[in-house]
C-alpha positions in Angstrom: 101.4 95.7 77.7 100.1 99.0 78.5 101.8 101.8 80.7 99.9 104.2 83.4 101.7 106.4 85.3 99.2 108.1 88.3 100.1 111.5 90.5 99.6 110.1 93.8 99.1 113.3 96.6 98.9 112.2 100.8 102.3 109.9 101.2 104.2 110.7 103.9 106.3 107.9 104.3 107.7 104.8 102.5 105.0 102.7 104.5 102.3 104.9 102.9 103.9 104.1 98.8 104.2 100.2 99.9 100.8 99.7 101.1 99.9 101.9 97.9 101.9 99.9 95.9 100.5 96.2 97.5 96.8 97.6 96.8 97.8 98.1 92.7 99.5 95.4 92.6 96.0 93.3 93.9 94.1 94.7 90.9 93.1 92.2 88.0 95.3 92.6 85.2 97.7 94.4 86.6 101.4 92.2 86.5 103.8 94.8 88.0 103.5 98.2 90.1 106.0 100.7 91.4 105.6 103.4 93.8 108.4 106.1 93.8 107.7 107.6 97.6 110.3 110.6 96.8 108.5 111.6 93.6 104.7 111.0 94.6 104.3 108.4 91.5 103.0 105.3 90.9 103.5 103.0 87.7 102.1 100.3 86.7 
């Protein structure tokens, strides 16, 4: 299993990193993702 962690720039709340979160997570391939709202990170 490969790891990615992306910069994410825009959230302003923990709305913002779930639906961020639920959009990764809907990708192909993709078995797990974390959004991390206090430090602007997503990984996957």
């Amino acid at each position: 299993m490969e790891n990615t962690t992306l910069k994410l720039r825009g959230m302003s709340c923990a709305s913002c990193a779930r639906s961020i979160e639920e959009a990764i997570s809907s990708v192909n391939g993709v078995s797990e993702c974390i959004v991390n709202f206090g430090w602007s990170y997503a990984k996957k």
